[in-house]
mmCIF file of the N, C-alpha and C atoms, coordinates in Angstrom:
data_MODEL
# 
_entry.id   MODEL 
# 
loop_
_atom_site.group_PDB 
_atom_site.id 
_atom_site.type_symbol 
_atom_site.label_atom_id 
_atom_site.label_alt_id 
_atom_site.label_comp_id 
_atom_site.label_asym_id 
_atom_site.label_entity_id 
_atom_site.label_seq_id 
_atom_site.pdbx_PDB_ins_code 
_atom_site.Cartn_x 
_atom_site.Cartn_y 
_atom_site.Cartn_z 
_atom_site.occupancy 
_atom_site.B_iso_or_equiv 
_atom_site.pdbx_formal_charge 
_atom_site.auth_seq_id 
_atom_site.auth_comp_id 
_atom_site.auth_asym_id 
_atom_site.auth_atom_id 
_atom_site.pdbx_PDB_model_num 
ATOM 1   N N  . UNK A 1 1  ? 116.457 44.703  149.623 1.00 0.00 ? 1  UNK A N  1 
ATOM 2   C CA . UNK A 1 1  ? 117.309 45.824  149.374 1.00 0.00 ? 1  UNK A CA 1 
ATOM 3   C C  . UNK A 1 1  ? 116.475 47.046  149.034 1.00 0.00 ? 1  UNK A C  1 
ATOM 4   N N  . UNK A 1 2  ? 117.209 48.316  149.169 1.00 0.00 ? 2  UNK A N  1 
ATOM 5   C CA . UNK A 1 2  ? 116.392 49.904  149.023 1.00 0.00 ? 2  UNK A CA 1 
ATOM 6   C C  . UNK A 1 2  ? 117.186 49.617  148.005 1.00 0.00 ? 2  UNK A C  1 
ATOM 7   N N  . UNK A 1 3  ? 116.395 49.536  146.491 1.00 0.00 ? 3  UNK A N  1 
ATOM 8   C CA . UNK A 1 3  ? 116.798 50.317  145.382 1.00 0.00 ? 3  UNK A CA 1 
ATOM 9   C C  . UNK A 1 3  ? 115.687 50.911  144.527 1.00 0.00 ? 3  UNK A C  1 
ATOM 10  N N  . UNK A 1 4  ? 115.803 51.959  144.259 1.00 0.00 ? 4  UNK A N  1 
ATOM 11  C CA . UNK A 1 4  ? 114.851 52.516  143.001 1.00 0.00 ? 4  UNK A CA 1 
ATOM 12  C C  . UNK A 1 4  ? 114.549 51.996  142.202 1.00 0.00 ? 4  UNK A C  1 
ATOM 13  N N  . UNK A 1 5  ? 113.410 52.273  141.765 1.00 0.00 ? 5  UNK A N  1 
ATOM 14  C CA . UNK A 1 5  ? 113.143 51.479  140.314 1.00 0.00 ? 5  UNK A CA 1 
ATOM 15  C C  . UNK A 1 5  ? 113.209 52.235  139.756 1.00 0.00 ? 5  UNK A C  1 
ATOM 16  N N  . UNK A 1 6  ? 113.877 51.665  138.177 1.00 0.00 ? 6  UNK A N  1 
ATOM 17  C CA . UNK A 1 6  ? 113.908 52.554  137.026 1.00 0.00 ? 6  UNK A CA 1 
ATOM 18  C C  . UNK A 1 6  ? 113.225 53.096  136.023 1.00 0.00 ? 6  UNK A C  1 
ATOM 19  N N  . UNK A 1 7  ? 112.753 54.106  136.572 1.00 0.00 ? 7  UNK A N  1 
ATOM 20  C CA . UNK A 1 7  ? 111.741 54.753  135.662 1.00 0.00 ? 7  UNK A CA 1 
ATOM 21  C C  . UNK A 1 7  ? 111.734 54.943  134.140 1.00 0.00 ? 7  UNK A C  1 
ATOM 22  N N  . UNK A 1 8  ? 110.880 55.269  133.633 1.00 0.00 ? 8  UNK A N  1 
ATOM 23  C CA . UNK A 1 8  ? 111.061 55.455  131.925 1.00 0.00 ? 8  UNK A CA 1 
ATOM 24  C C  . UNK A 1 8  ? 110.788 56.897  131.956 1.00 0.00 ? 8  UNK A C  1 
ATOM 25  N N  . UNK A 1 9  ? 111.733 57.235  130.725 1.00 0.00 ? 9  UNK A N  1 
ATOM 26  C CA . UNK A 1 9  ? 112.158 58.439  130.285 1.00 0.00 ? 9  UNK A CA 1 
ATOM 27  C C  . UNK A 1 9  ? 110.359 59.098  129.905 1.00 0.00 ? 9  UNK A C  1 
ATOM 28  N N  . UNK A 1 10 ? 110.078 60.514  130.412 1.00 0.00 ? 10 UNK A N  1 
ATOM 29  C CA . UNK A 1 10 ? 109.014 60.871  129.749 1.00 0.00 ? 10 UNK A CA 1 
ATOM 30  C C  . UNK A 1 10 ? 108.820 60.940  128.889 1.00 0.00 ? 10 UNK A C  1 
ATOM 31  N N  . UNK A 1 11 ? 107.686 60.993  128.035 1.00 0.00 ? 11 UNK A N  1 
ATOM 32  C CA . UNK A 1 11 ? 106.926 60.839  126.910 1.00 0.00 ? 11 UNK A CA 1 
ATOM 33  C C  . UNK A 1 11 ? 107.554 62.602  126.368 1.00 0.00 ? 11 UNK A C  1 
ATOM 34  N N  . UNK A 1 12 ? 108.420 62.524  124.981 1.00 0.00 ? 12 UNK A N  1 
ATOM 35  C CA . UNK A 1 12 ? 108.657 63.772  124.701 1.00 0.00 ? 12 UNK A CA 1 
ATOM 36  C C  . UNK A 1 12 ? 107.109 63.946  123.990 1.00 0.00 ? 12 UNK A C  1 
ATOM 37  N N  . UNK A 1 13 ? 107.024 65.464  123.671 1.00 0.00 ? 13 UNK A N  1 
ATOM 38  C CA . UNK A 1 13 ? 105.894 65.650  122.801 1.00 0.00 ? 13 UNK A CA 1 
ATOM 39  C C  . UNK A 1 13 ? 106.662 66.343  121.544 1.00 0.00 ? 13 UNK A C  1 
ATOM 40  N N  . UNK A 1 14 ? 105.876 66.399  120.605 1.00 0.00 ? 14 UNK A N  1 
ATOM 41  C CA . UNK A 1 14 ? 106.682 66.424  119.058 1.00 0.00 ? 14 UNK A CA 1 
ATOM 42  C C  . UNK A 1 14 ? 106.779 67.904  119.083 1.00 0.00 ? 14 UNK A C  1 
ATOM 43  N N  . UNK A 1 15 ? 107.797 68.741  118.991 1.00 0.00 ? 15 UNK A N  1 
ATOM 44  C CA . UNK A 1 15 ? 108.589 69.653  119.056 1.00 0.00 ? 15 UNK A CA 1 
ATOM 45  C C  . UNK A 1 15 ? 107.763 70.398  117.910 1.00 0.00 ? 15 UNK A C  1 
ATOM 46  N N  . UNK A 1 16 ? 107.352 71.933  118.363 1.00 0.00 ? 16 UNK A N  1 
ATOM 47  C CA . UNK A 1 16 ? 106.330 73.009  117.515 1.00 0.00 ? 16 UNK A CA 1 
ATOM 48  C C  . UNK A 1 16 ? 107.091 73.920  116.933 1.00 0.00 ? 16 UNK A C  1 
ATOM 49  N N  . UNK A 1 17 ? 107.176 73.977  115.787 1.00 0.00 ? 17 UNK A N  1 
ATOM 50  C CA . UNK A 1 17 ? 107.598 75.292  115.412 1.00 0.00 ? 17 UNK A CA 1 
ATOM 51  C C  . UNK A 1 17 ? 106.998 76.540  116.057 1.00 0.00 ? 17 UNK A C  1 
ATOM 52  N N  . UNK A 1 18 ? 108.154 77.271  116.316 1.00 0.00 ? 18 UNK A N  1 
ATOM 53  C CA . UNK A 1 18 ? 107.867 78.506  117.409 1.00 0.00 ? 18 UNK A CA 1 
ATOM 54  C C  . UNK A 1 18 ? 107.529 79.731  116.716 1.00 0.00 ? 18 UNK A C  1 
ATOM 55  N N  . UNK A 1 19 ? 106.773 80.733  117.161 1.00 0.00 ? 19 UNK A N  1 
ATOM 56  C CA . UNK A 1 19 ? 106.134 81.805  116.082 1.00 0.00 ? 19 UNK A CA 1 
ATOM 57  C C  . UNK A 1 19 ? 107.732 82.531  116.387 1.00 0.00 ? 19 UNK A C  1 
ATOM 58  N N  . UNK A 1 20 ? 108.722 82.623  117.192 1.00 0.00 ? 20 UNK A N  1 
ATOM 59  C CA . UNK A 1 20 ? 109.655 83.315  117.137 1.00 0.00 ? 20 UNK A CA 1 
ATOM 60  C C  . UNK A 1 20 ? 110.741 82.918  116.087 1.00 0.00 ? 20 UNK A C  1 
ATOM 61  N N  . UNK A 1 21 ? 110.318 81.731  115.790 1.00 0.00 ? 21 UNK A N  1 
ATOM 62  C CA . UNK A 1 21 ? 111.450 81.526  114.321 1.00 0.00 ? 21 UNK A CA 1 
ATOM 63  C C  . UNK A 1 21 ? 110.625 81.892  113.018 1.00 0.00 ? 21 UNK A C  1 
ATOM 64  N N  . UNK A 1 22 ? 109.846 81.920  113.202 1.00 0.00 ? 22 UNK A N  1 
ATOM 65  C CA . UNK A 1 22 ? 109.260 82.705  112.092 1.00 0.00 ? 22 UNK A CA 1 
ATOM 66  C C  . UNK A 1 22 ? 109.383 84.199  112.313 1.00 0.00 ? 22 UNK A C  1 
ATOM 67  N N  . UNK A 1 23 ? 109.246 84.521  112.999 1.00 0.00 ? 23 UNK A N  1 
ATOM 68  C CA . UNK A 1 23 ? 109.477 86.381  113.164 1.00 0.00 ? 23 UNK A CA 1 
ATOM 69  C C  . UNK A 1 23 ? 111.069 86.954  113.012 1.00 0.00 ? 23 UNK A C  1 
ATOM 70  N N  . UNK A 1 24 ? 111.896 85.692  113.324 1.00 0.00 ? 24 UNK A N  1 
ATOM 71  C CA . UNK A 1 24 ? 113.160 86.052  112.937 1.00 0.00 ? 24 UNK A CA 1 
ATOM 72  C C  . UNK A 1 24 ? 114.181 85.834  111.370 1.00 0.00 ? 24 UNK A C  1 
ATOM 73  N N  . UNK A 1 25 ? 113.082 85.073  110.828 1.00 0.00 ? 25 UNK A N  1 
ATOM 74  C CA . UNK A 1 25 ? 113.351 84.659  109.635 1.00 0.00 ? 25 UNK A CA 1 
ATOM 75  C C  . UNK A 1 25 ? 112.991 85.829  108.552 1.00 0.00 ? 25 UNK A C  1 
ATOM 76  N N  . UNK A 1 26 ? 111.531 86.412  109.443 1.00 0.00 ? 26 UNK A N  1 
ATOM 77  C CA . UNK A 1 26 ? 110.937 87.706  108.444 1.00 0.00 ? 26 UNK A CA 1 
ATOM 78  C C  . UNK A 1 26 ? 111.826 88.923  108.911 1.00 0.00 ? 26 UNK A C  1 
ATOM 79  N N  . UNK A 1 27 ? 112.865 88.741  109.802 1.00 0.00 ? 27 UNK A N  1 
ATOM 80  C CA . UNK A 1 27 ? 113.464 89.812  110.702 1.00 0.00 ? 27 UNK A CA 1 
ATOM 81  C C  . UNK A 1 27 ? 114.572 90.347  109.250 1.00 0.00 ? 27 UNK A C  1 
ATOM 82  N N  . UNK A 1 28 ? 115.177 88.758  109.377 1.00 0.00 ? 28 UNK A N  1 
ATOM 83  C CA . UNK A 1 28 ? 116.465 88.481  108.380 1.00 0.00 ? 28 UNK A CA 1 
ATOM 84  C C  . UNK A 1 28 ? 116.280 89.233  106.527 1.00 0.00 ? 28 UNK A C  1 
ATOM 85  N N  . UNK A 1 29 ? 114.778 88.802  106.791 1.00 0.00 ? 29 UNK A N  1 
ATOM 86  C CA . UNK A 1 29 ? 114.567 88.782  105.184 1.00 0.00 ? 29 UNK A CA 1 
ATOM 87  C C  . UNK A 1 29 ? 114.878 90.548  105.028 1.00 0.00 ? 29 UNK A C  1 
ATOM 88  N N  . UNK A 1 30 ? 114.245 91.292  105.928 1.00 0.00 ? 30 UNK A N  1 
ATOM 89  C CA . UNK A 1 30 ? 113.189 92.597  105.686 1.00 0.00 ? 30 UNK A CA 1 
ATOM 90  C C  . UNK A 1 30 ? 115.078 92.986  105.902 1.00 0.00 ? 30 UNK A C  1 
ATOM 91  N N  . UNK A 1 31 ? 115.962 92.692  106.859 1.00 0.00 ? 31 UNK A N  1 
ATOM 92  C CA . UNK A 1 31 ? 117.490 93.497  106.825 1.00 0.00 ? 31 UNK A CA 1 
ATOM 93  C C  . UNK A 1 31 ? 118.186 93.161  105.728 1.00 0.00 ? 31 UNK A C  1 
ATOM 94  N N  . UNK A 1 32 ? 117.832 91.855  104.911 1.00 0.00 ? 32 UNK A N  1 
ATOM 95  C CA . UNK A 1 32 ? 118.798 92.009  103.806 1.00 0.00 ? 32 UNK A CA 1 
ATOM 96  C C  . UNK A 1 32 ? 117.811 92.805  102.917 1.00 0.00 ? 32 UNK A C  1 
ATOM 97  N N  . UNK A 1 33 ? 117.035 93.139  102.650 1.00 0.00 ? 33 UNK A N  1 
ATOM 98  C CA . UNK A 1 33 ? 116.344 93.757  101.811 1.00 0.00 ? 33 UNK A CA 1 
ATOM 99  C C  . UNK A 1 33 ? 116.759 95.252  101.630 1.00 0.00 ? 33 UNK A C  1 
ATOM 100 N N  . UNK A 1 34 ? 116.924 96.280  102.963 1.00 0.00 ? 34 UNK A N  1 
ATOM 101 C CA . UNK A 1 34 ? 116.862 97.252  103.205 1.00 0.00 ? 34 UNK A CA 1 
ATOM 102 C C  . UNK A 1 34 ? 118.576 97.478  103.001 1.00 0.00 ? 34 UNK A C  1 
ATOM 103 N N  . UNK A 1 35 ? 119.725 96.738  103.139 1.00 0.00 ? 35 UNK A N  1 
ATOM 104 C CA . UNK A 1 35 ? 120.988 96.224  102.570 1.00 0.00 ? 35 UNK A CA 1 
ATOM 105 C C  . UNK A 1 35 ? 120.905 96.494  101.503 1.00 0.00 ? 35 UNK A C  1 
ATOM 106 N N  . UNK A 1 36 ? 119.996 95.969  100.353 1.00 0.00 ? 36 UNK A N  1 
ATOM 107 C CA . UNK A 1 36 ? 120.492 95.907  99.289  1.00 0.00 ? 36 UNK A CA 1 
ATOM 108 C C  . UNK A 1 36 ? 119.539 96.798  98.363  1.00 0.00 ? 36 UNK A C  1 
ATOM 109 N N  . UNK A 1 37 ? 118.851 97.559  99.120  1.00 0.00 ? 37 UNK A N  1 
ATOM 110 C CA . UNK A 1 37 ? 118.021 98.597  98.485  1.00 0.00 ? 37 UNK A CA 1 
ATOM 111 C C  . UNK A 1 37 ? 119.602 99.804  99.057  1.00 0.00 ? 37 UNK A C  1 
ATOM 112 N N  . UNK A 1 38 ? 119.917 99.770  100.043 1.00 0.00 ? 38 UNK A N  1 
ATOM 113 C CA . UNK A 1 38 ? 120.760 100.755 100.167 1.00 0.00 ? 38 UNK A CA 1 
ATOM 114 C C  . UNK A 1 38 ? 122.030 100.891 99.327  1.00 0.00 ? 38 UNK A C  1 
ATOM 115 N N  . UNK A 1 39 ? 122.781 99.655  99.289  1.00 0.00 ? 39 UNK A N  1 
ATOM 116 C CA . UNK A 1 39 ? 123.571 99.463  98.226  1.00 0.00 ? 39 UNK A CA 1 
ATOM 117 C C  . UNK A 1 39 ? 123.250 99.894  97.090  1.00 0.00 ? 39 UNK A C  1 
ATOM 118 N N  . UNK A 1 40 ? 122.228 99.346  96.442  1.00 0.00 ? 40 UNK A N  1 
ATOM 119 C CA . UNK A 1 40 ? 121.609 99.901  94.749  1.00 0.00 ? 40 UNK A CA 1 
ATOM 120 C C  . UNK A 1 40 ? 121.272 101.367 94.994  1.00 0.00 ? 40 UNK A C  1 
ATOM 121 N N  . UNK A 1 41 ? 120.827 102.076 96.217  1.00 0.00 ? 41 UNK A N  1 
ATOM 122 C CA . UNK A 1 41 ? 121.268 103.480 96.340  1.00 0.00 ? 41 UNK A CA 1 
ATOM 123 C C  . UNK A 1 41 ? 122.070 103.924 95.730  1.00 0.00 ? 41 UNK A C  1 
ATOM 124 N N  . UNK A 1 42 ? 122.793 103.269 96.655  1.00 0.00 ? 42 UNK A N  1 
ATOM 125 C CA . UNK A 1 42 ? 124.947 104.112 96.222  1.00 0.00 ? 42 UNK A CA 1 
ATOM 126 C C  . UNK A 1 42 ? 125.336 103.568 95.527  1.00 0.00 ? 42 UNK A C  1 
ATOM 127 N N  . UNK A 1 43 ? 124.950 102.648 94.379  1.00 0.00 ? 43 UNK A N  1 
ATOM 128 C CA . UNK A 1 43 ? 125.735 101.711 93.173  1.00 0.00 ? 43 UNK A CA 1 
ATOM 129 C C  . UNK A 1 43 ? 125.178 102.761 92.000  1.00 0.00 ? 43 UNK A C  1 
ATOM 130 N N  . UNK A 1 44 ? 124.304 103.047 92.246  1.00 0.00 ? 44 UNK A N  1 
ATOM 131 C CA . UNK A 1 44 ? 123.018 103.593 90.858  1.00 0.00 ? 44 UNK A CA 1 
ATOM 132 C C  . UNK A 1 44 ? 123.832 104.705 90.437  1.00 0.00 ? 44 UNK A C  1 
ATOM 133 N N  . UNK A 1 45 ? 124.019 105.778 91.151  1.00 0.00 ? 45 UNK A N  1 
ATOM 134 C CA . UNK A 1 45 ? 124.487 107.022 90.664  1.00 0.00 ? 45 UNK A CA 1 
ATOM 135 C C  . UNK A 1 45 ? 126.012 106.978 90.119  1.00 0.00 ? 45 UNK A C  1 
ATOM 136 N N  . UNK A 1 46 ? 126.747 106.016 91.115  1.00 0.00 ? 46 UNK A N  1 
ATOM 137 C CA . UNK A 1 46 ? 128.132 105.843 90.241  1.00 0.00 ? 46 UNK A CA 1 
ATOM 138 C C  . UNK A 1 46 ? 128.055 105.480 88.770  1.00 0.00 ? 46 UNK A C  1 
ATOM 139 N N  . UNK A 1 47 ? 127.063 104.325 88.771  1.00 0.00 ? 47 UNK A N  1 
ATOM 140 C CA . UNK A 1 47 ? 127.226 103.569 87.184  1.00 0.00 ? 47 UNK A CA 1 
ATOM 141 C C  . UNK A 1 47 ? 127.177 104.871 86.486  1.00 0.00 ? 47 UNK A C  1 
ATOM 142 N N  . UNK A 1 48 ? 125.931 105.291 86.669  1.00 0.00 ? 48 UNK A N  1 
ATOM 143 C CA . UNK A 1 48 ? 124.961 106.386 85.311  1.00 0.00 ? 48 UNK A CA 1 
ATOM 144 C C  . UNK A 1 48 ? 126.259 107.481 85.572  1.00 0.00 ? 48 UNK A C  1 
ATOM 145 N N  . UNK A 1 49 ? 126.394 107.990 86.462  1.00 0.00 ? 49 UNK A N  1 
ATOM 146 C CA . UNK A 1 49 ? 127.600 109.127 86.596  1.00 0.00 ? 49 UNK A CA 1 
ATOM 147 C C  . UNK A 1 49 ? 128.941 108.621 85.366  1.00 0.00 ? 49 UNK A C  1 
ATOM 148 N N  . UNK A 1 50 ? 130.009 107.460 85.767  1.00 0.00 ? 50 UNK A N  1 
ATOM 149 C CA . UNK A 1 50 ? 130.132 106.341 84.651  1.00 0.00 ? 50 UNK A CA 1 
ATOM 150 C C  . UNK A 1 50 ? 129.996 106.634 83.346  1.00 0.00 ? 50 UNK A C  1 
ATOM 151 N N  . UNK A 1 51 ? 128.173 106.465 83.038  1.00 0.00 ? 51 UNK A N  1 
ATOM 152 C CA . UNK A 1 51 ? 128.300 105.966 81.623  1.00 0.00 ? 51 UNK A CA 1 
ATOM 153 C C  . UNK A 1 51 ? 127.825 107.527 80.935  1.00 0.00 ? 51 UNK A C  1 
ATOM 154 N N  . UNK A 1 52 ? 127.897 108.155 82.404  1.00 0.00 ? 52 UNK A N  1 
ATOM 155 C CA . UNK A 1 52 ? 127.346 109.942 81.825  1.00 0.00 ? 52 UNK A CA 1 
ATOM 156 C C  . UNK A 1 52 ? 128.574 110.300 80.815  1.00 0.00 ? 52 UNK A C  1 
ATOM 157 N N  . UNK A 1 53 ? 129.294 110.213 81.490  1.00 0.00 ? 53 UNK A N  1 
ATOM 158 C CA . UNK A 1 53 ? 131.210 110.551 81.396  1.00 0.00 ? 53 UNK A CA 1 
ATOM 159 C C  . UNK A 1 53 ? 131.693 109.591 80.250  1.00 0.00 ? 53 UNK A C  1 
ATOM 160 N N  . UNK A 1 54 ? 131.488 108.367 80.033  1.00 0.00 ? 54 UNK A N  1 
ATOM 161 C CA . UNK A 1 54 ? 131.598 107.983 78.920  1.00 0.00 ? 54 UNK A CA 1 
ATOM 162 C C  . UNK A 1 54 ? 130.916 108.125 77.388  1.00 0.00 ? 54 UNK A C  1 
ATOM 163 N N  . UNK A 1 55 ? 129.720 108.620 77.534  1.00 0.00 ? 55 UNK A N  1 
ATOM 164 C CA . UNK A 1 55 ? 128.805 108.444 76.218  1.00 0.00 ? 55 UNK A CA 1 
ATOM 165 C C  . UNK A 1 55 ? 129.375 109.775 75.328  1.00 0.00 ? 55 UNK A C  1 
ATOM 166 N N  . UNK A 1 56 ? 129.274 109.737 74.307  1.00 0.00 ? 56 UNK A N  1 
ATOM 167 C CA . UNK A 1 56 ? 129.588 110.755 73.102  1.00 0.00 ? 56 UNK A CA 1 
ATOM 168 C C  . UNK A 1 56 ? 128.710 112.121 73.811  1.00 0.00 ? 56 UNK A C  1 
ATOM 169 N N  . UNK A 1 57 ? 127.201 111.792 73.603  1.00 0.00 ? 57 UNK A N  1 
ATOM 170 C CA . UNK A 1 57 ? 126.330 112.422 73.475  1.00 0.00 ? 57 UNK A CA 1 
ATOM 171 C C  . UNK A 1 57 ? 125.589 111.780 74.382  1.00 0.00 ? 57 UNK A C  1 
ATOM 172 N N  . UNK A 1 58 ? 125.310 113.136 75.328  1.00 0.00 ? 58 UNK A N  1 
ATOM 173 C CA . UNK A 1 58 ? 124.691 112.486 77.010  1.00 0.00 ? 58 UNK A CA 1 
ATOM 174 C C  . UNK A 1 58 ? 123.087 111.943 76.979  1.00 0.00 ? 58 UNK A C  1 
ATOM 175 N N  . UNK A 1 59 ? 122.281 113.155 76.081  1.00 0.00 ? 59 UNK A N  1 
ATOM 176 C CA . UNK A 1 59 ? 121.557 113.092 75.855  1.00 0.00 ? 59 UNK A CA 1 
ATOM 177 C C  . UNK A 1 59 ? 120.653 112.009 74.821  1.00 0.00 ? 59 UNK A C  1 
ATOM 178 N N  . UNK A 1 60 ? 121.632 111.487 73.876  1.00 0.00 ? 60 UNK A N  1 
ATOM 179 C CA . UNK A 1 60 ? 121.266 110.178 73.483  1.00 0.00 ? 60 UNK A CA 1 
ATOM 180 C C  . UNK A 1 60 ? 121.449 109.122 73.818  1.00 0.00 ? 60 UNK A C  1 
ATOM 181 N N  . UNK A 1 61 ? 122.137 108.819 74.682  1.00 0.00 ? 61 UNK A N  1 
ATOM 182 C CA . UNK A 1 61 ? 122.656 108.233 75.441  1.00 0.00 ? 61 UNK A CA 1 
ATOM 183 C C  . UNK A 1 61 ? 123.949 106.903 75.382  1.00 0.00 ? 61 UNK A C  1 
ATOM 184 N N  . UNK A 1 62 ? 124.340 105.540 75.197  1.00 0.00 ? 62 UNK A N  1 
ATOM 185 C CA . UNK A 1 62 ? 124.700 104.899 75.468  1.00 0.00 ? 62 UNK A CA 1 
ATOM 186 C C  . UNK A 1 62 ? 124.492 104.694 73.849  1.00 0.00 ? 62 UNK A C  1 
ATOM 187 N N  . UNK A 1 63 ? 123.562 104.629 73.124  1.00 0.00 ? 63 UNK A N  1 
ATOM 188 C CA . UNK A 1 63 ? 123.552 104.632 71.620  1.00 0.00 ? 63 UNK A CA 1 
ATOM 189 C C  . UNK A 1 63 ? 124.283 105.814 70.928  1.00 0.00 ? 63 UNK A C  1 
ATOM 190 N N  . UNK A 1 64 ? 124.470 106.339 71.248  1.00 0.00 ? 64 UNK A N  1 
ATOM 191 C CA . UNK A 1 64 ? 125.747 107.625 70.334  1.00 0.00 ? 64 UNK A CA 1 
ATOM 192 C C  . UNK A 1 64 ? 127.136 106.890 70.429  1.00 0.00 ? 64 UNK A C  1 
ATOM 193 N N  . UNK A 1 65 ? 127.400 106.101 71.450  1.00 0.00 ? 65 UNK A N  1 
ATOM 194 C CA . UNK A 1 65 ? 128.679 105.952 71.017  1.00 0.00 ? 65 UNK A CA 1 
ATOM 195 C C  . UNK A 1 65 ? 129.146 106.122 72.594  1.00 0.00 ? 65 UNK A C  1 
ATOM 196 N N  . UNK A 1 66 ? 130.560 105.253 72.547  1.00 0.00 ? 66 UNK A N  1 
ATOM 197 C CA . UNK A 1 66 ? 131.124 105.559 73.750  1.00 0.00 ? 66 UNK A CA 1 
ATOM 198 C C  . UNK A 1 66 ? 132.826 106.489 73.437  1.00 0.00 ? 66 UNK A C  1 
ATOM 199 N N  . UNK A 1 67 ? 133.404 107.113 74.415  1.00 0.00 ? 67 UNK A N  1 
ATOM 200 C CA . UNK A 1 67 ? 134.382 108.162 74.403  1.00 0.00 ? 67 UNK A CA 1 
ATOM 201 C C  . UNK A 1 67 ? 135.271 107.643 75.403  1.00 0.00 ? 67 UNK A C  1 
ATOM 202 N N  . UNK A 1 68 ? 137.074 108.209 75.545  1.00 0.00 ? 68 UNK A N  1 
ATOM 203 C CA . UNK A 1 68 ? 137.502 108.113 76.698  1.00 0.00 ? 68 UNK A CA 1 
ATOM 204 C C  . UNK A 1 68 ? 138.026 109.824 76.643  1.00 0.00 ? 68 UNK A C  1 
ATOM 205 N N  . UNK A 1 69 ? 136.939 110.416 76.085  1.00 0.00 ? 69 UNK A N  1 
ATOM 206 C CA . UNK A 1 69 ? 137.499 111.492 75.738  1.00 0.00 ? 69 UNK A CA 1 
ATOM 207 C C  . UNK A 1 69 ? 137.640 112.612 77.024  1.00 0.00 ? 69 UNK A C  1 
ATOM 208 N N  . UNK A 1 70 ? 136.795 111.787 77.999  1.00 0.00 ? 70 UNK A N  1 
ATOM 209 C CA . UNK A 1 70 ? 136.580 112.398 79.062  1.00 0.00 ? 70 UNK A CA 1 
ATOM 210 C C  . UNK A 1 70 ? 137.266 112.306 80.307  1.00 0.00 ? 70 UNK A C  1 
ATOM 211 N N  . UNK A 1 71 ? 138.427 111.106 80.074  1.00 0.00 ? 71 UNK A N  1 
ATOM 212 C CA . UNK A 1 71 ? 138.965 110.818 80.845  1.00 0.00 ? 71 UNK A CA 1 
ATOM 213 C C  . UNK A 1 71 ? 140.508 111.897 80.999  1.00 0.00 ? 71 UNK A C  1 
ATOM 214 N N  . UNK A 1 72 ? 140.804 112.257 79.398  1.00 0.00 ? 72 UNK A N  1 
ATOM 215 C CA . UNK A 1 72 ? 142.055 113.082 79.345  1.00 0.00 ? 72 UNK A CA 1 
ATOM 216 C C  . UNK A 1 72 ? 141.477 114.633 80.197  1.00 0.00 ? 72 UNK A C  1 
ATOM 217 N N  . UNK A 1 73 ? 140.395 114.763 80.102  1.00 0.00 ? 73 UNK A N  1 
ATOM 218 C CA . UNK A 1 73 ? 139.904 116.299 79.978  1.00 0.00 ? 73 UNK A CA 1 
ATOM 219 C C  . UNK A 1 73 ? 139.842 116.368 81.689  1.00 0.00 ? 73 UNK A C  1 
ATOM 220 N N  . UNK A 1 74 ? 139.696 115.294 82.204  1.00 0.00 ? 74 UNK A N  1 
ATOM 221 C CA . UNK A 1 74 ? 139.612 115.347 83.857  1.00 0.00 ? 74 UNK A CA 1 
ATOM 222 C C  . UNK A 1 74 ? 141.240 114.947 84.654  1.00 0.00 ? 74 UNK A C  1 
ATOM 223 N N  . UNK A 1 75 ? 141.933 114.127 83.780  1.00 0.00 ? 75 UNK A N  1 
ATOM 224 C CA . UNK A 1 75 ? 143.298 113.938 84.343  1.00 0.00 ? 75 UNK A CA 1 
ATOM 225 C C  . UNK A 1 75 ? 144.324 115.272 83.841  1.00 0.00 ? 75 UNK A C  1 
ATOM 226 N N  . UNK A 1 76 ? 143.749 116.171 82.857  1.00 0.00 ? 76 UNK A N  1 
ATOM 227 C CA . UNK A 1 76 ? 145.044 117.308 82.828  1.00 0.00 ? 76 UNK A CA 1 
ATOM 228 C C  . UNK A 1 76 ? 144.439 118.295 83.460  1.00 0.00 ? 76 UNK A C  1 
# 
């Protein structure tokens, strides 16, 4: 009879970490970074703006005391 013989499966070779998963991993890191430097951008000035508007005394800051005295003076 014509039948084939059954060959054996090739020899895999042990699978390399690729320099492209590493370049995408440093891709990931460096965009959340620049995320959350931008965020703490635009978070920073609200707080201090915040605790500007709350403190007694701006200039001493957060130790003088806190106020909502500032809240009537901007809603009338």
């Amino acid at each position: 009879m014509n039948s084939v013989p059954a060959s054996a499966p090739p020899a895999s070779k042990p699978r390399m970490r690729s320099r492209f998963a590493d370049s995408r991993t440093w891709l990931a890191a460096g965009q959340w970074l620049v995320t959350l430097l931008l965020c703490a951008f635009l978070i920073v000035p609200i707080v201090t703006s915040i605790m500007a508007g709350l403190t007694v005394n701006y200039f001493r800051g957060v130790s003088s005391g806190l106020t909502l005295r500032w809240l009537a003076e901007v809603w009338t």
